[in-house]
Gaussian input, Z-matrix of N, CA and C with variables (Angstrom, degrees):
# hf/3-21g

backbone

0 1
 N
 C     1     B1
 C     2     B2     1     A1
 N     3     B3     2     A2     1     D1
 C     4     B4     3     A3     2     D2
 C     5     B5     4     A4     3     D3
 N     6     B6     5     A5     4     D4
 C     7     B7     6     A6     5     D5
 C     8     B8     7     A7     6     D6
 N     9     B9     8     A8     7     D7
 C    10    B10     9     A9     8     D8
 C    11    B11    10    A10     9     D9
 N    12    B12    11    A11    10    D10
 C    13    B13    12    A12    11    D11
 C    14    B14    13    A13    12    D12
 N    15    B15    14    A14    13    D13
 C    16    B16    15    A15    14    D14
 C    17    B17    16    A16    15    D15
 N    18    B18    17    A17    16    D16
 C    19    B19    18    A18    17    D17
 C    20    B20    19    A19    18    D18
 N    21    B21    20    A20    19    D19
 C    22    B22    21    A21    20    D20
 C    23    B23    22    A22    21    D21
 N    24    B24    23    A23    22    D22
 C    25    B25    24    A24    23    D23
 C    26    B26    25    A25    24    D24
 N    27    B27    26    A26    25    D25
 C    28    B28    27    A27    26    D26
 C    29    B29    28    A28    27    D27
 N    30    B30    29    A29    28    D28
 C    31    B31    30    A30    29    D29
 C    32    B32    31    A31    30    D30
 N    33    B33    32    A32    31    D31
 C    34    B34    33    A33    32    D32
 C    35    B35    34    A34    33    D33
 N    36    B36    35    A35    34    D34
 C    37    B37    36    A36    35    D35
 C    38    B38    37    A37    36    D36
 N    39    B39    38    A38    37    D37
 C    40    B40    39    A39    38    D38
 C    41    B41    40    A40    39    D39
 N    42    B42    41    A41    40    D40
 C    43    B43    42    A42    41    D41
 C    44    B44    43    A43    42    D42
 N    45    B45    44    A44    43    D43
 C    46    B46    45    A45    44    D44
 C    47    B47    46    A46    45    D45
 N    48    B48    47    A47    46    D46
 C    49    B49    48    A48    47    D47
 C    50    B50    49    A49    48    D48
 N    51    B51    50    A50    49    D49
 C    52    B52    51    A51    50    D50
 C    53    B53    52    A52    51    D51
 N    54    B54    53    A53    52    D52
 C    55    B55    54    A54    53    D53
 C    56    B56    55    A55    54    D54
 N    57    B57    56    A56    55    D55
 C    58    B58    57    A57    56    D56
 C    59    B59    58    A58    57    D57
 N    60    B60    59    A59    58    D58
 C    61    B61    60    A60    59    D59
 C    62    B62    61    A61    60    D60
 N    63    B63    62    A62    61    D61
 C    64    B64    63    A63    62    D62
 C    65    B65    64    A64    63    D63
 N    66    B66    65    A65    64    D64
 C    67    B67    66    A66    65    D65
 C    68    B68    67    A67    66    D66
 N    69    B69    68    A68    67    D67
 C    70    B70    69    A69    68    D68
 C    71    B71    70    A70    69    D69
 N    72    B72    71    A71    70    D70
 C    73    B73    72    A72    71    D71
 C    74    B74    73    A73    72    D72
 N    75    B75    74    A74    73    D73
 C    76    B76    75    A75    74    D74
 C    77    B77    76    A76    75    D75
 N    78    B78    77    A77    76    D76
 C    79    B79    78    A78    77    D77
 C    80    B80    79    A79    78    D78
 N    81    B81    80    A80    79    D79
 C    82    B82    81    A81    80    D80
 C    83    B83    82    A82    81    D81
 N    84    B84    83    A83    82    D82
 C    85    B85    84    A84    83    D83
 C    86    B86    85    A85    84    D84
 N    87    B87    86    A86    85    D85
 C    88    B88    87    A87    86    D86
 C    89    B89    88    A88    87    D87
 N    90    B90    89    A89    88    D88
 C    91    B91    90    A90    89    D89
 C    92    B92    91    A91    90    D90
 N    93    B93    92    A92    91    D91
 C    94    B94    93    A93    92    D92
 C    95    B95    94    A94    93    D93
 N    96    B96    95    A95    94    D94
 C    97    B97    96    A96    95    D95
 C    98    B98    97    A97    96    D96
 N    99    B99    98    A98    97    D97
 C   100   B100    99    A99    98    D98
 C   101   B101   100   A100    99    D99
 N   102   B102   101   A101   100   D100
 C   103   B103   102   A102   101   D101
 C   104   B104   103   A103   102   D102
 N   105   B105   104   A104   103   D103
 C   106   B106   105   A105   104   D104
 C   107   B107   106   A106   105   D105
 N   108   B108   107   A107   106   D106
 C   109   B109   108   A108   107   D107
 C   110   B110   109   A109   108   D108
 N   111   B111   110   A110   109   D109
 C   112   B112   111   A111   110   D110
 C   113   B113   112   A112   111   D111
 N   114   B114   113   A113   112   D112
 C   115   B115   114   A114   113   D113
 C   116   B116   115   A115   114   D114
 N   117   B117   116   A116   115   D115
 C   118   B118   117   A117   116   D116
 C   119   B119   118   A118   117   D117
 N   120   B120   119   A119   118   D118
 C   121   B121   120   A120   119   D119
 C   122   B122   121   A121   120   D120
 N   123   B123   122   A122   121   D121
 C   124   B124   123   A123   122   D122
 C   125   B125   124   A124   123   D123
 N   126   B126   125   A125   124   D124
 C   127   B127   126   A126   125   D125
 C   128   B128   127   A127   126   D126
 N   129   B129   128   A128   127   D127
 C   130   B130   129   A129   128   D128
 C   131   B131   130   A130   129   D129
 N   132   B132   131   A131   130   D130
 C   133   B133   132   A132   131   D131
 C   134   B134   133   A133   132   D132
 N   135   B135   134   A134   133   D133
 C   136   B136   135   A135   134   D134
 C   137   B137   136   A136   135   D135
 N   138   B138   137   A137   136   D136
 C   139   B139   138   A138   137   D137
 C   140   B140   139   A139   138   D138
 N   141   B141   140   A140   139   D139
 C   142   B142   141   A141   140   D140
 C   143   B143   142   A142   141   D141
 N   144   B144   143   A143   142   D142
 C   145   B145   144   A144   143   D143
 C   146   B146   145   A145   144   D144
 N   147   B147   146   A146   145   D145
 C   148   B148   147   A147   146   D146
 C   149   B149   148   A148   147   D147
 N   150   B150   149   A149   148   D148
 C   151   B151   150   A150   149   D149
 C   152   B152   151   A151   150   D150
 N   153   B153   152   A152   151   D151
 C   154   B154   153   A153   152   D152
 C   155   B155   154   A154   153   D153

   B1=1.4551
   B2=1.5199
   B3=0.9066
   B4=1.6589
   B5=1.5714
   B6=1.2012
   B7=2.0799
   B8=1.6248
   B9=1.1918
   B10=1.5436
   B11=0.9855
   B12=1.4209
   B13=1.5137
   B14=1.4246
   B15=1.4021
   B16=1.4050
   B17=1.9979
   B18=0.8072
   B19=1.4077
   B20=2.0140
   B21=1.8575
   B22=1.2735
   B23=1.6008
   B24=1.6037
   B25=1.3803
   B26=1.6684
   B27=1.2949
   B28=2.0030
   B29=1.7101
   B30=1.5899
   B31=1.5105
   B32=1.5471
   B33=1.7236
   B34=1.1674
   B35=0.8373
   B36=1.5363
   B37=1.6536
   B38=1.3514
   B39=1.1020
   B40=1.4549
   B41=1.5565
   B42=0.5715
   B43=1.6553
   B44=1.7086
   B45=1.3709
   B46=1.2323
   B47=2.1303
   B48=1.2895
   B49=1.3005
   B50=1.7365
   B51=1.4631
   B52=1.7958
   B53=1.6569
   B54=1.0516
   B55=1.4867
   B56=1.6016
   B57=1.1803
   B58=1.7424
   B59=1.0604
   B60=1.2460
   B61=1.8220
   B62=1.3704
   B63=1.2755
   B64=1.3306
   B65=1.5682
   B66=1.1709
   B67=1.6253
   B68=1.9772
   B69=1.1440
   B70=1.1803
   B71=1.6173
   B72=1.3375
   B73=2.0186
   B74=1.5875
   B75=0.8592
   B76=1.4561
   B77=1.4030
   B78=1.5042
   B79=0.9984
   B80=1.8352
   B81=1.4372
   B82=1.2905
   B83=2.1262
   B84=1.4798
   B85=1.1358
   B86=2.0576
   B87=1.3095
   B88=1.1318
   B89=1.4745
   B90=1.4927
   B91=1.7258
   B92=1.3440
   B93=1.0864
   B94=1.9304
   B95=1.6834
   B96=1.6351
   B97=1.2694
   B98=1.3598
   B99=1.3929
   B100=1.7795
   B101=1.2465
   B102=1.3565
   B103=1.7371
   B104=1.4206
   B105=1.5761
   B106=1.4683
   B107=1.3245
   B108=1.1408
   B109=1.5453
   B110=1.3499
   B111=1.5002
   B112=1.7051
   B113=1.3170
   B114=1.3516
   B115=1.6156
   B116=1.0686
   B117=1.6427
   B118=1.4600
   B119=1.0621
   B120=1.2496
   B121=1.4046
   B122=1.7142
   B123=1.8889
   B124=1.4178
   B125=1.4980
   B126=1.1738
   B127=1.5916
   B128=1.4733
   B129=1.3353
   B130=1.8758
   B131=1.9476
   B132=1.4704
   B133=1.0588
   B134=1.7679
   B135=1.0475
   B136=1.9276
   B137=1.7820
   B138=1.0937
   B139=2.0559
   B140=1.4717
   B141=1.7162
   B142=1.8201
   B143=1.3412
   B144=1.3169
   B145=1.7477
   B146=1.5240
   B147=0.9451
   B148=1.8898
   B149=1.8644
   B150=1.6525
   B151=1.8267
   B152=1.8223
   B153=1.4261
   B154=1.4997
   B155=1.7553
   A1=110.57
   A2=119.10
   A3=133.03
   A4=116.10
   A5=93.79
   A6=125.20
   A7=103.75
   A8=115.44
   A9=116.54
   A10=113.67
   A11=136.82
   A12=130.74
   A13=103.74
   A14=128.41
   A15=105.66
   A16=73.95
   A17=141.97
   A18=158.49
   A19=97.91
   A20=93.08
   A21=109.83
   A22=101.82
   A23=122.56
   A24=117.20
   A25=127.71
   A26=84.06
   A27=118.67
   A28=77.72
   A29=122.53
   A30=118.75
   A31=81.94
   A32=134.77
   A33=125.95
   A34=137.86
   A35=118.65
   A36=136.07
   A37=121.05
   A38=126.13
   A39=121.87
   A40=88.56
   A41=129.22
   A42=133.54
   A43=106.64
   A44=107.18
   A45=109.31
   A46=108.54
   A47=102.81
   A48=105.49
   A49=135.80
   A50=85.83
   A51=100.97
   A52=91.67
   A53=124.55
   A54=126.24
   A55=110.35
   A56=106.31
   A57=100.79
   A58=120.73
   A59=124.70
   A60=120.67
   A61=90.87
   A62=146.42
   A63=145.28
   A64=115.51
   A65=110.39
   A66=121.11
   A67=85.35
   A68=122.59
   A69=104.62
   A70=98.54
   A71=97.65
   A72=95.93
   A73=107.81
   A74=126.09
   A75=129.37
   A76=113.69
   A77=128.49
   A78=130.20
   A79=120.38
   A80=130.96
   A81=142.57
   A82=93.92
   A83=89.37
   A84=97.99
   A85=96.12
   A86=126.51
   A87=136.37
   A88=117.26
   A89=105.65
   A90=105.21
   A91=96.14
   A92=125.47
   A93=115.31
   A94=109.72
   A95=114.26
   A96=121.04
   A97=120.12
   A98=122.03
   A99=133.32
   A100=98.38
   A101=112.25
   A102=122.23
   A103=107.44
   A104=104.61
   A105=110.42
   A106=139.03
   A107=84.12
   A108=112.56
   A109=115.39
   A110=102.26
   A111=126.08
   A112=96.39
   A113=111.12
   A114=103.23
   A115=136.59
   A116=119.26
   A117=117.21
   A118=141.40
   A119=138.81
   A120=135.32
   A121=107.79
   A122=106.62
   A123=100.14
   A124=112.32
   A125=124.64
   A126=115.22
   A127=111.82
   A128=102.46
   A129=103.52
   A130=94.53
   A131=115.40
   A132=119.18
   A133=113.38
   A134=95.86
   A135=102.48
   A136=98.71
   A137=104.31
   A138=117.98
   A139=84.91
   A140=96.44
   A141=114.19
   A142=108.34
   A143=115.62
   A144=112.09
   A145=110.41
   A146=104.04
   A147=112.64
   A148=96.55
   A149=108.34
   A150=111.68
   A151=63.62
   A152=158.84
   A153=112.29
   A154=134.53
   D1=-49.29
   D2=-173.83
   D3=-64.87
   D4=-51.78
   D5=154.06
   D6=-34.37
   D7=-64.98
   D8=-175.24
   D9=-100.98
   D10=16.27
   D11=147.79
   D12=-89.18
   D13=-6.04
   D14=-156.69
   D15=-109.33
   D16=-52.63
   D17=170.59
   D18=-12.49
   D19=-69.73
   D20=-177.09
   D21=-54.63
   D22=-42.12
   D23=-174.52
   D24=-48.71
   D25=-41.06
   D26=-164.19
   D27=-60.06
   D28=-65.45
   D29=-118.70
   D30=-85.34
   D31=-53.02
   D32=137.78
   D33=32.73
   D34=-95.01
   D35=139.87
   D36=-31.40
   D37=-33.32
   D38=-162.29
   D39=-101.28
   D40=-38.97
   D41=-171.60
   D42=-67.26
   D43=-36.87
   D44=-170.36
   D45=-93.91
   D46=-36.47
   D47=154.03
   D48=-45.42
   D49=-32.52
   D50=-171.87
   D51=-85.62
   D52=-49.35
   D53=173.22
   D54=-43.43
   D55=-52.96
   D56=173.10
   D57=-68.67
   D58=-21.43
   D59=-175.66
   D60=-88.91
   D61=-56.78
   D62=158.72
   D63=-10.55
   D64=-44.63
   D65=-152.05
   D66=-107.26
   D67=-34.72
   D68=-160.78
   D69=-82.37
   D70=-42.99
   D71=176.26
   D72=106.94
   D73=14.97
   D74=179.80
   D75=-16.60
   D76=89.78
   D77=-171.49
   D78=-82.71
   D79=0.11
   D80=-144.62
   D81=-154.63
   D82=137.16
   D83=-170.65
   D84=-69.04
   D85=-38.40
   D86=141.75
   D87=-12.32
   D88=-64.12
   D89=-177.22
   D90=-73.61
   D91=-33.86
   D92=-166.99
   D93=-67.55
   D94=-33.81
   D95=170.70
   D96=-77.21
   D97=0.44
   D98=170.08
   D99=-86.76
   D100=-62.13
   D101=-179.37
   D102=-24.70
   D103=-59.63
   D104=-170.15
   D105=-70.23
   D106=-21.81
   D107=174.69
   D108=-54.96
   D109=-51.55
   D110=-157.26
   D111=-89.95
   D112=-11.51
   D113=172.54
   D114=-116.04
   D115=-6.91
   D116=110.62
   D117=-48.73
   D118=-25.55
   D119=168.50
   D120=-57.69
   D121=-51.82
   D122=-179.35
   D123=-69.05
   D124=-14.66
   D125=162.39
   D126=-63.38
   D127=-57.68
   D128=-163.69
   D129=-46.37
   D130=-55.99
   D131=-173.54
   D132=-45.57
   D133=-58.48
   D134=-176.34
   D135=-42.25
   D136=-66.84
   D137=178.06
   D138=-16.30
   D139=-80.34
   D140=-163.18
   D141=-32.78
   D142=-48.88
   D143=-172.19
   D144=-76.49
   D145=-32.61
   D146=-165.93
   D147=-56.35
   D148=-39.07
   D149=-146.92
   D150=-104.15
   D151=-36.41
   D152=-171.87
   D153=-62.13

């Protein structure tokens, strides 16, 4: 149970991250490596919350 809420959380996040880089337009190979950044971070973060 815990397994697939945290699963559902990740994909969630990632889904909703990809929507913002989508929407923001990252025009610079620079902006595409910020994008990514920030959207691993909101993964690492989601993990962090899912296991407190």
């Amino acid at each position: 149970m815990m397994r697939k809420k945290l699963i559902s959380l990740l994909l969630n996040t990632l889904v909703l991250v990809s929507l913002g880089t989508a929407v923001s337009g990252c025009s610079t190979i620079e902006g595409a490596g910020k994008d990514l950044e920030k959207a691993g971070e909101a993964i690492r973060d989601a993990a962090r919350n899912a296991n407190s």
